[in-house]
C-alpha positions as YAML, in Angstrom:
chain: A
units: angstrom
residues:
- id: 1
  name: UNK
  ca: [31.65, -50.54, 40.32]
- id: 2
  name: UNK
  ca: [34.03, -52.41, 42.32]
- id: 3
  name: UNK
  ca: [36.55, -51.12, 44.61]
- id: 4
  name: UNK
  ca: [38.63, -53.62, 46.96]
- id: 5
  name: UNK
  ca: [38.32, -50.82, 49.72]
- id: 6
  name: UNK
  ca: [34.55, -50.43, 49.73]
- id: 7
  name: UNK
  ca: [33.07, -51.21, 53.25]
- id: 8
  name: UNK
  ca: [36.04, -51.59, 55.08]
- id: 9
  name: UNK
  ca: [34.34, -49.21, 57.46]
- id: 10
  name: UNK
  ca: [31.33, -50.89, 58.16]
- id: 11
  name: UNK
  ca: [33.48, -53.82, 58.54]
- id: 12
  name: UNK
  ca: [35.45, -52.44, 60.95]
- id: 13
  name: UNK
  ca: [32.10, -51.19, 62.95]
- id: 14
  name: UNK
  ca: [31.40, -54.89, 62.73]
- id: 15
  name: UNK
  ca: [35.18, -56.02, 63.98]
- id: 16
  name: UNK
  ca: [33.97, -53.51, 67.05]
- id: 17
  name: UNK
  ca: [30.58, -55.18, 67.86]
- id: 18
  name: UNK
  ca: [32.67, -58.83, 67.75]
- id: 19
  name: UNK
  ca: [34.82, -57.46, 70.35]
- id: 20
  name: UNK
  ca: [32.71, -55.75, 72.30]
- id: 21
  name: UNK
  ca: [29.88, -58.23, 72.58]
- id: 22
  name: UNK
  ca: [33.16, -61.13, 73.36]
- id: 23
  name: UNK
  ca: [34.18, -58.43, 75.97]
- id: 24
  name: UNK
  ca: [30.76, -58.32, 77.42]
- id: 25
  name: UNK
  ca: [29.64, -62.47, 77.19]
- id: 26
  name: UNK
  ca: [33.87, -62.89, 78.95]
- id: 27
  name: UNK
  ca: [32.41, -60.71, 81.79]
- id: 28
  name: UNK
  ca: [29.46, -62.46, 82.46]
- id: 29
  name: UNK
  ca: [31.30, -65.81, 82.22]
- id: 30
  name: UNK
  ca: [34.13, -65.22, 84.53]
- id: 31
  name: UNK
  ca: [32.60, -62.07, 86.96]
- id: 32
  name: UNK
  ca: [29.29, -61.84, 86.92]
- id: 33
  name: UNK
  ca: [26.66, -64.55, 89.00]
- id: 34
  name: UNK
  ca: [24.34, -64.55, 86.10]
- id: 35
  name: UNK
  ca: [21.82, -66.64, 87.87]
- id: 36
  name: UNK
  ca: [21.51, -64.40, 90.53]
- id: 37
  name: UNK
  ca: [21.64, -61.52, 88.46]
- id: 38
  name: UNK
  ca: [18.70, -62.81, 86.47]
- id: 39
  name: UNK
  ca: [16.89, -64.26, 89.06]
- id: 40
  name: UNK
  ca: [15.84, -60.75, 90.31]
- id: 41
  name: UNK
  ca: [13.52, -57.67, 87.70]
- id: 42
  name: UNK
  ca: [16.85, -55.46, 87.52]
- id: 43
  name: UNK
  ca: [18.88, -58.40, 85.25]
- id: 44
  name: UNK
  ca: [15.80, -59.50, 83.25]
- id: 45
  name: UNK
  ca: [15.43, -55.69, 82.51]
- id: 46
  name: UNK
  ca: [18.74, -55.63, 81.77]
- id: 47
  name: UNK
  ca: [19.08, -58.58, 79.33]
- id: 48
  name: UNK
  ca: [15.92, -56.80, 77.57]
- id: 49
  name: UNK
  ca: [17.58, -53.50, 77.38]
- id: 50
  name: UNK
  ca: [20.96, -55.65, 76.08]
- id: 51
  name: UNK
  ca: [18.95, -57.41, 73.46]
- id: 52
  name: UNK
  ca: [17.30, -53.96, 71.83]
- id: 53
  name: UNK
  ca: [20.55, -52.08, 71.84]
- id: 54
  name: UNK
  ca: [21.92, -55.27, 70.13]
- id: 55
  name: UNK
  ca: [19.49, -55.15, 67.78]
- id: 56
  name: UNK
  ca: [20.02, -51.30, 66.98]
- id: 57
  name: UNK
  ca: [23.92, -51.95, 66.13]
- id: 58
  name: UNK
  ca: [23.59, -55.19, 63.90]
- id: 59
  name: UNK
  ca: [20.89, -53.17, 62.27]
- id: 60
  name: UNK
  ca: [22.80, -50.16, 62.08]
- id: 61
  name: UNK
  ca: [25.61, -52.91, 60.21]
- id: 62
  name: UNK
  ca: [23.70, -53.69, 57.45]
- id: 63
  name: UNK
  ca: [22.02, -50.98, 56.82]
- id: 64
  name: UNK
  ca: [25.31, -48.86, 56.15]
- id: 65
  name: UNK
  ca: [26.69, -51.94, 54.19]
- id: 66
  name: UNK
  ca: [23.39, -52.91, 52.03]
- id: 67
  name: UNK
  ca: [23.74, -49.28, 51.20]
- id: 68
  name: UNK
  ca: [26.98, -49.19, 49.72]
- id: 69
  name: UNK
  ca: [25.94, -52.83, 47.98]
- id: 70
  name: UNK
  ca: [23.01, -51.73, 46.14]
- id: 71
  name: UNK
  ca: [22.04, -48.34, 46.97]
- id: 72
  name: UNK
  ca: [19.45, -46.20, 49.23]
- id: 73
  name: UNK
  ca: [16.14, -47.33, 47.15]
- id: 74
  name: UNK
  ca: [17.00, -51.02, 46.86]
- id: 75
  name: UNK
  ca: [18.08, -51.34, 50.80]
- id: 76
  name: UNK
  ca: [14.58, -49.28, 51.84]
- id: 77
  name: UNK
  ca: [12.81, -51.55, 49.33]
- id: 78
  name: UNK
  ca: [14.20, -54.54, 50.50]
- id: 79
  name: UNK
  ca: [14.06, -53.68, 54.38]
- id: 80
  name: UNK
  ca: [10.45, -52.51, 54.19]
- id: 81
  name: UNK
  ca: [9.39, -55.58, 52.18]
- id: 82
  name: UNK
  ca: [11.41, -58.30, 54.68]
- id: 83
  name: UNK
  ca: [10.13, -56.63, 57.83]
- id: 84
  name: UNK
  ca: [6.51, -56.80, 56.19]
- id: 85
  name: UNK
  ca: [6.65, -60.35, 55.42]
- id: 86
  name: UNK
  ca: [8.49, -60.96, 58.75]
- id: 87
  name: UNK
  ca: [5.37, -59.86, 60.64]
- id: 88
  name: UNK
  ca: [2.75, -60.61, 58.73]
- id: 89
  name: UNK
  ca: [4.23, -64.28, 58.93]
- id: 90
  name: UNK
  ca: [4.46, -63.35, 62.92]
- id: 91
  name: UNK
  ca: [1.00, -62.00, 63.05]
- id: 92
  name: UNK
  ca: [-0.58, -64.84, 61.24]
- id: 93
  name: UNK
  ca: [0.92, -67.36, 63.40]
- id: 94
  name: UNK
  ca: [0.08, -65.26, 67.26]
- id: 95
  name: UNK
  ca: [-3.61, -65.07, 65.95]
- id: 96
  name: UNK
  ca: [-4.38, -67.78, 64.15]
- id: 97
  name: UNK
  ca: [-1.61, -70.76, 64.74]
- id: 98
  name: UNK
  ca: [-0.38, -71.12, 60.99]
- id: 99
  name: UNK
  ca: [2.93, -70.99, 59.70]
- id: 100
  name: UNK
  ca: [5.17, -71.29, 63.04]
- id: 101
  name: UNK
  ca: [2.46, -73.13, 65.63]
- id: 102
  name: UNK
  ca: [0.06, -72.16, 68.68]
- id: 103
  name: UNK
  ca: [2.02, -69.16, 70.40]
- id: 104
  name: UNK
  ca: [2.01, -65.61, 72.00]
- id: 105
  name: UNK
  ca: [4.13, -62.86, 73.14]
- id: 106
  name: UNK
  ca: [3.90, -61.93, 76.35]
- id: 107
  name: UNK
  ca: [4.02, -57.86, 77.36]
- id: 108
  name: UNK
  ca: [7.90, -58.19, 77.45]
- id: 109
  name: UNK
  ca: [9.67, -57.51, 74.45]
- id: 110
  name: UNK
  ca: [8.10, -53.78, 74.06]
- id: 111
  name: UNK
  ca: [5.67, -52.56, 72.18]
- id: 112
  name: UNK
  ca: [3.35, -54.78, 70.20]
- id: 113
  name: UNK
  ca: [0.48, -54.69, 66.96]
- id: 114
  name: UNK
  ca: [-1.42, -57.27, 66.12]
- id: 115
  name: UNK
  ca: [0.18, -58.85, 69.26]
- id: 116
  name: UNK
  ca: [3.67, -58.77, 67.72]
- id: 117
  name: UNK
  ca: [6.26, -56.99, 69.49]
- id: 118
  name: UNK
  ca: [7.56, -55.15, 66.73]
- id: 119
  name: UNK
  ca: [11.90, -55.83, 68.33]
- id: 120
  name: UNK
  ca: [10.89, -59.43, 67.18]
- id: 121
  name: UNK
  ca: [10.15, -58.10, 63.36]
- id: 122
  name: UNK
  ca: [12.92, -56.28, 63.62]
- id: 123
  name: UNK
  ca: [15.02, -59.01, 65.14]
- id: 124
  name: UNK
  ca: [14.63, -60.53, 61.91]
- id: 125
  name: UNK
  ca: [16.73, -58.82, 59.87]
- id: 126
  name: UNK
  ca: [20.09, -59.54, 60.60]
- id: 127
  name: UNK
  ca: [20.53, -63.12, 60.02]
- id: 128
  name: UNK
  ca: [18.22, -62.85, 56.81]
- id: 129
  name: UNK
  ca: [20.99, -60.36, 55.80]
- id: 130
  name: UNK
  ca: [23.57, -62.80, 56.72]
- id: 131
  name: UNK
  ca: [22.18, -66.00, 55.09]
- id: 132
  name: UNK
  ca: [21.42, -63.81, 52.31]
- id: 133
  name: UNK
  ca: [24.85, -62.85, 51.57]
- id: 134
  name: UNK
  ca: [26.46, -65.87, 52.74]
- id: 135
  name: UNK
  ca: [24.82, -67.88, 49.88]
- id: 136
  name: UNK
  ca: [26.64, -66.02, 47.28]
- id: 137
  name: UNK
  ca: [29.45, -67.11, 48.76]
- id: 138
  name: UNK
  ca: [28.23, -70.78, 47.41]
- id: 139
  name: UNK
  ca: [26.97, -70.54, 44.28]
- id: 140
  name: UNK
  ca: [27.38, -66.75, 42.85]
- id: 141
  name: UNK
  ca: [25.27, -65.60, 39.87]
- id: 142
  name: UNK
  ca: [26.62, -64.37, 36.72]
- id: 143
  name: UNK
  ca: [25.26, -62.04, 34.63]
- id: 144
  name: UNK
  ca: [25.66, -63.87, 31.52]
- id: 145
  name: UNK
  ca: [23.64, -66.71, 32.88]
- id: 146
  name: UNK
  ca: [20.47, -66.99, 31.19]
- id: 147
  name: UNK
  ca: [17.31, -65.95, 32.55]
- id: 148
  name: UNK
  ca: [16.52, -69.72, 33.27]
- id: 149
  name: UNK
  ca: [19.93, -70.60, 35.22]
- id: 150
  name: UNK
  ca: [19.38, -67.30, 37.18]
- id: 151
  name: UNK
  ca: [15.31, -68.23, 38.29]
- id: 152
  name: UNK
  ca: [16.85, -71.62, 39.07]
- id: 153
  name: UNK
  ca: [19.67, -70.57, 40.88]
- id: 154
  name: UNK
  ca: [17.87, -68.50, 42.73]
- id: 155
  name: UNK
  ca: [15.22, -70.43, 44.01]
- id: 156
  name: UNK
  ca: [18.07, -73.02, 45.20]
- id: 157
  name: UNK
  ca: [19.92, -70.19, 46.47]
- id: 158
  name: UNK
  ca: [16.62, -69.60, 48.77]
- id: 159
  name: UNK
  ca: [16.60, -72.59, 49.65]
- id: 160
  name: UNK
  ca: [19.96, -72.98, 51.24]
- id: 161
  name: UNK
  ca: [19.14, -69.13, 53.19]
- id: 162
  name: UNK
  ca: [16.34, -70.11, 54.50]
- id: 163
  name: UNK
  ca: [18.17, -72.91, 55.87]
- id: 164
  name: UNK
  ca: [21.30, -70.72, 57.23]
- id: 165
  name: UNK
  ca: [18.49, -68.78, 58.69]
- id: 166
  name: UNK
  ca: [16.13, -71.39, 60.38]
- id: 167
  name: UNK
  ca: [19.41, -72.92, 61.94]
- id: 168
  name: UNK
  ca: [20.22, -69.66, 64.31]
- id: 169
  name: UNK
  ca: [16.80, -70.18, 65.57]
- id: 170
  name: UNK
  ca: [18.28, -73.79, 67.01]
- id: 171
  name: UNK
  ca: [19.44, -71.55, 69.86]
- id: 172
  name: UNK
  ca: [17.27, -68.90, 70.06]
- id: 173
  name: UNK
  ca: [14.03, -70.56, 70.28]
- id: 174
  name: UNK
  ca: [15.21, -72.55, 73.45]
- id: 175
  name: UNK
  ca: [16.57, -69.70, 75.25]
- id: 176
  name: UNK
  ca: [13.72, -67.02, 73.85]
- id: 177
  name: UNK
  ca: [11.40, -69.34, 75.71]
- id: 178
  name: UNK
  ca: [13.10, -70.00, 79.12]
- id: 179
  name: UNK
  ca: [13.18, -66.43, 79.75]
- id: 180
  name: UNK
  ca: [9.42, -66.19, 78.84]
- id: 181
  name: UNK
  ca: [9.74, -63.81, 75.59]
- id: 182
  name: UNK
  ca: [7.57, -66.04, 73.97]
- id: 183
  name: UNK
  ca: [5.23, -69.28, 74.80]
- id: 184
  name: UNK
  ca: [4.28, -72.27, 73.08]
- id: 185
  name: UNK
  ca: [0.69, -73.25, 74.26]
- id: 186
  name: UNK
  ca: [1.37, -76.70, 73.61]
- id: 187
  name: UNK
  ca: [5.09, -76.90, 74.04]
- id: 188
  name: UNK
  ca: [7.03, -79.36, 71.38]
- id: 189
  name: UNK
  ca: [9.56, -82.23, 70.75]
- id: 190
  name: UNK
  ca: [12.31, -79.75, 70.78]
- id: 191
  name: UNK
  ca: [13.72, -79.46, 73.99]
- id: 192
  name: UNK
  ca: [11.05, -80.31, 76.15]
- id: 193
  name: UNK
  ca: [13.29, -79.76, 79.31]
- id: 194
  name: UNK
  ca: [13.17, -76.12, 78.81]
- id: 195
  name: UNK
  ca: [9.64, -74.69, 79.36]
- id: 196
  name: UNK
  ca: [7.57, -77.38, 77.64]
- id: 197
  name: UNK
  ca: [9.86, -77.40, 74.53]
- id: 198
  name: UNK
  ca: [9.52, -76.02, 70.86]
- id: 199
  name: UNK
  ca: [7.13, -77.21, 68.12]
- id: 200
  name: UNK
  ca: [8.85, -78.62, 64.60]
- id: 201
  name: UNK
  ca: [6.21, -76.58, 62.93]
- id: 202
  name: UNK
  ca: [7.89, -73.06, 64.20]
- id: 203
  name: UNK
  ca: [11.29, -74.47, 62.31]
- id: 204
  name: UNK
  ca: [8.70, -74.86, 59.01]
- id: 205
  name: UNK
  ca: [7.50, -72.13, 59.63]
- id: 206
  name: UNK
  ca: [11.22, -70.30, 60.23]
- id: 207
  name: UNK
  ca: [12.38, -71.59, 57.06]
- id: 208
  name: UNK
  ca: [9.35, -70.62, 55.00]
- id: 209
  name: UNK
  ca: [9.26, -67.36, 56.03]
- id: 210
  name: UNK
  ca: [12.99, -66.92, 55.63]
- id: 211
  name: UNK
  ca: [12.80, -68.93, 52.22]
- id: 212
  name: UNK
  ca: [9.90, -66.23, 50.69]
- id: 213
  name: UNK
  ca: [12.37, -63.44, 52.12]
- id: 214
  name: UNK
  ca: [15.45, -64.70, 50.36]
- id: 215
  name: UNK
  ca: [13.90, -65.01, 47.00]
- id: 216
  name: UNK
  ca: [11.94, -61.50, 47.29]
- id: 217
  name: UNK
  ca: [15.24, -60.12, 48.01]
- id: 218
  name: UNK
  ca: [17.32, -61.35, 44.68]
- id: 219
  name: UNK
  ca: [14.42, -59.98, 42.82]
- id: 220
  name: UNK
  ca: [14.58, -56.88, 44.22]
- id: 221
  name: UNK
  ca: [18.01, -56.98, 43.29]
- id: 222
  name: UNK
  ca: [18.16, -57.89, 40.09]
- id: 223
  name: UNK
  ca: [15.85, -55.43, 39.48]
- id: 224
  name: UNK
  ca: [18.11, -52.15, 40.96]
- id: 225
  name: UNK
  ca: [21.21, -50.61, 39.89]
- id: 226
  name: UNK
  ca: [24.56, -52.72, 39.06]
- id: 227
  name: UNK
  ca: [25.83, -53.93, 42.85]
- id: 228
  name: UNK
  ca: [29.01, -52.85, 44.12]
- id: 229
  name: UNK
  ca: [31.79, -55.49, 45.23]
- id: 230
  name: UNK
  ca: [34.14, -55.83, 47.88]
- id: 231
  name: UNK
  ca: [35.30, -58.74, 50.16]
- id: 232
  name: UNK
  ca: [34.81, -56.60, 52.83]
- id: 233
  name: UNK
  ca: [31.05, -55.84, 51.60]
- id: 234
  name: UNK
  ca: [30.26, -59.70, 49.99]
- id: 235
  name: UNK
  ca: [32.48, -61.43, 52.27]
- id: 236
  name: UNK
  ca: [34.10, -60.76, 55.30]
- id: 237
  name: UNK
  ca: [30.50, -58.74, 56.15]
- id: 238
  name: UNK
  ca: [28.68, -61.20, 55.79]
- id: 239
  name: UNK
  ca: [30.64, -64.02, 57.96]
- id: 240
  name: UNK
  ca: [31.72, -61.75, 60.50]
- id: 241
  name: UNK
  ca: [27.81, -61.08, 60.97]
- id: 242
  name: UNK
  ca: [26.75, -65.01, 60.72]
- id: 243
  name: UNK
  ca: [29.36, -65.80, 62.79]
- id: 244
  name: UNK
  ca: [28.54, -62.35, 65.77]
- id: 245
  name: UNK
  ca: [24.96, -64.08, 65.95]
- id: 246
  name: UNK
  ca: [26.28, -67.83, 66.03]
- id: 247
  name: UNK
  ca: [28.48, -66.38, 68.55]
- id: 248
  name: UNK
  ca: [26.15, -64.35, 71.04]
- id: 249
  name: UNK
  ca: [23.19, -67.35, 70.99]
- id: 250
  name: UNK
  ca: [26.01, -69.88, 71.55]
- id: 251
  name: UNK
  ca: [27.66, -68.43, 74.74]
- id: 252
  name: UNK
  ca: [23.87, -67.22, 75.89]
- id: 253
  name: UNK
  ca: [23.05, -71.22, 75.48]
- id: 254
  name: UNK
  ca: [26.22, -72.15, 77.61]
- id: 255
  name: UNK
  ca: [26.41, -69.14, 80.50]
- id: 256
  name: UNK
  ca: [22.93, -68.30, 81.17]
- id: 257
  name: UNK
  ca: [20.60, -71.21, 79.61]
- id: 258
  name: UNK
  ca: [23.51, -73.55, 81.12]
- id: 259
  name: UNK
  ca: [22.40, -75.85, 78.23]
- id: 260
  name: UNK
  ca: [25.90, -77.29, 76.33]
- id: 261
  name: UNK
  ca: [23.42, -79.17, 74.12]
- id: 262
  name: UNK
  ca: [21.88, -76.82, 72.56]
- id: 263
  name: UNK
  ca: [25.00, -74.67, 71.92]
- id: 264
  name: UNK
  ca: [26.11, -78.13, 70.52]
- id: 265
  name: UNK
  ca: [23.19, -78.66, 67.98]
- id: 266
  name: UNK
  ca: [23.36, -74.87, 67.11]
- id: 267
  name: UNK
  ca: [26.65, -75.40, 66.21]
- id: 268
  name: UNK
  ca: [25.95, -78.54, 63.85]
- id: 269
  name: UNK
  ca: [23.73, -76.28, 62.57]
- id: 270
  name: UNK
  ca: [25.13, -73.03, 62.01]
- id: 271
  name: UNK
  ca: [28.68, -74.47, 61.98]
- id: 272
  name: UNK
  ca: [29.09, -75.70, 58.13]
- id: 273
  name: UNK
  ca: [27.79, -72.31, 56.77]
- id: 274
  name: UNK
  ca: [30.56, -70.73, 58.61]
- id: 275
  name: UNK
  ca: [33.43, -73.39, 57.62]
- id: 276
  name: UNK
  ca: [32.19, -72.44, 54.00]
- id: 277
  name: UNK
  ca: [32.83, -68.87, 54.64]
- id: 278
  name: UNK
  ca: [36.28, -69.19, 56.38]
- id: 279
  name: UNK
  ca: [37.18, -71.77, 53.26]
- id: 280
  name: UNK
  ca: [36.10, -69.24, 50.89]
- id: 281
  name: UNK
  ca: [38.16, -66.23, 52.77]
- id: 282
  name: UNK
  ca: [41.11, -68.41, 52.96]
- id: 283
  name: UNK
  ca: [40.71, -69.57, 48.84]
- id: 284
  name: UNK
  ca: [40.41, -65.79, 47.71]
- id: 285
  name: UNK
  ca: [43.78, -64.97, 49.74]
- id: 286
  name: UNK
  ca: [45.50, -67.64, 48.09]
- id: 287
  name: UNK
  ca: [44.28, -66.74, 44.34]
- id: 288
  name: UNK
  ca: [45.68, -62.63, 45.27]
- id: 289
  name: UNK
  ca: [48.71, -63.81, 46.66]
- id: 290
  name: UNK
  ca: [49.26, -66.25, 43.42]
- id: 291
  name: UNK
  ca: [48.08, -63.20, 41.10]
- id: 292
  name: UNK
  ca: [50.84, -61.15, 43.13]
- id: 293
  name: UNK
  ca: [53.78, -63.84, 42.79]
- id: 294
  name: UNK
  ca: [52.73, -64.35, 39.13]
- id: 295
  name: UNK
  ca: [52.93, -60.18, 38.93]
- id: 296
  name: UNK
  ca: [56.44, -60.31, 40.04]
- id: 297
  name: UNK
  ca: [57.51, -62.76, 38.00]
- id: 298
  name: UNK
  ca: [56.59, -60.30, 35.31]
- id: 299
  name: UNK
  ca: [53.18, -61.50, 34.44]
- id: 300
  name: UNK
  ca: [49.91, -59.56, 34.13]
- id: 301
  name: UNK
  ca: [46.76, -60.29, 37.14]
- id: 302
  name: UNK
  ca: [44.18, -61.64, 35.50]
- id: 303
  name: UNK
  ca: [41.38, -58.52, 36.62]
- id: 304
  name: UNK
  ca: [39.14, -62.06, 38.08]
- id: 305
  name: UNK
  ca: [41.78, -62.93, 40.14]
- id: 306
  name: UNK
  ca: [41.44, -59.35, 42.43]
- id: 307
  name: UNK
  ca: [38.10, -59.38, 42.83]
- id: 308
  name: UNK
  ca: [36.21, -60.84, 45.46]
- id: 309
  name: UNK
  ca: [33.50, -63.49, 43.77]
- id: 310
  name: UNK
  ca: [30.00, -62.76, 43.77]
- id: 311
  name: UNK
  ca: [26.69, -62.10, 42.22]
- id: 312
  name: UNK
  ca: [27.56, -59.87, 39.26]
- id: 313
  name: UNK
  ca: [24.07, -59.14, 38.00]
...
């Protein structure tokens, strides 16, 4: 089924969040003392309480878009299986060091099992939804593809979410740690400056766990009903989310973390995924508006050329 209509709701809930969260980071930049504000219990509590209800409305995003993607069962199934393997991956490394390094949470981010807060699980779903999405945008998959091509594409596909994914954590590691969400025990090469820095082996460890999400996803996929298409659902979505979450950690990394560098290197990071997507909006507006001067020469639109590209599987 594909219908060029299909999300434009939940992409206009999205167009809402951009705005309001701009609104919001605008206030804090030009009203607000934010150092004195979070110098004191009321504005770390506050910054807590902003980053759960943040949370609940990205989450509240995909969910109504993966929805009208791929149905109820596949979303749940894909959800419940990501969030698994997000804190398992969590658990393992706060009790036994593997997979991201030696770290805890402190009794700050809400409740916690297995010494997890279960937000940071949570917290986890968003950009894997984004990268995941925004990698069809690169290379889509076609149903006639052989079975091959598809295991192959997908594993590279993986790949390149995992990396869209590790990169957001170039600014949220940084500024996760100066407000003492989490600690490294031994600190790391990463930004030493700000509370004893990050280890490389959480950014392994990010892109693993990101990687083994990515590729459990497409094979949950592949394995449900026939996937609606829409650019609002398989494109704007997708970069309009990438690019809320590039945008809240960047201006959090400039106005409260008063670190320019690390907004820098998150946007080296983040940045070419989201030049992709922009390229990609601007190509498919070009195609319809050639389909629509062809049409009024008295031509036919090829079907192709109205539909938004993306995994047909």
């Amino acid at each position: 089924m594909t219908g060029q209509s299909i999300g434009k709701g939940s992409f206009k809930y999205l167009l809402f969040l951009i705005v309001m969260n701009a609104a919001v980071l605008l206030t804090l930049y030009t009203v607000i003392d934010t150092n004195a504000l979070l110098a004191t219990e009321h504005g770390n509590n506050l910054l807590r309480i902003g980053v759960l209800l943040f949370v609940v409305e990205l989450l509240v995003f995909i969910g109504w878009s993966s929805v009208l993607v791929c149905g109820w069962k596949t979303s749940m199934a894909a959800f419940v299986l990501t969030f698994l393997i997000a804190f398992t991956a969590e658990a393992l490394g706060v009790n036994t060091g593997i997979i991201f390094g030696n770290y805890y949470y402190p009794d700050i981010l809400g409740p916690q099992v297995f010494g997890v807060p279960i937000l940071v699980a949570l917290a986890w779903e968003p950009i894997l939804f984004a990268s995941f999405y925004m990698t069809d945008i690169l290379v889509p998959v076609r149903a006639k593809d052989s079975f091959w091509k598809k295991m192959l594409l997908w594993l590279g596909l993986a790949v390149i979410g995992g990396v869209a994914t590790t990169a957001w954590d170039m600014m949220m590691d940084p500024f996760a740690v100066s407000k003492g969400w989490w600690v490294w025990r031994d600190g790391g090469p990463y930004t030493p400056y700000i509370a004893g820095g990050v280890p490389i082996s959480n950014f392994v460890g990010w892109f693993i766990t990101a990687f083994v999400c990515q590729l459990v996803c497409r094979l949950i996929k592949i394995r449900g009903p026939r996937t609606n298409h829409s650019p609002f659902l398989t494109l704007y979505g997708p970069v309009g989310l990438y690019f809320l979450l590039f945008l809240m950690l960047f201006s959090v990394s400039v106005i409260i973390l008063k670190r320019p560098d690390v907004a820098m290197i998150g946007t080296m990071c983040m940045g070419p995924f989201l030049v992709v997507g922009l390229l990609r909006i601007l190509n498919m507006h070009e195609n319809i508006l050639a389909g629509l001067a062809f049409r009024d020469k008295g031509g036919v639109i090829p079907d192709s050329s109205m539909k938004e590209s993306g995994q047909e599987e």
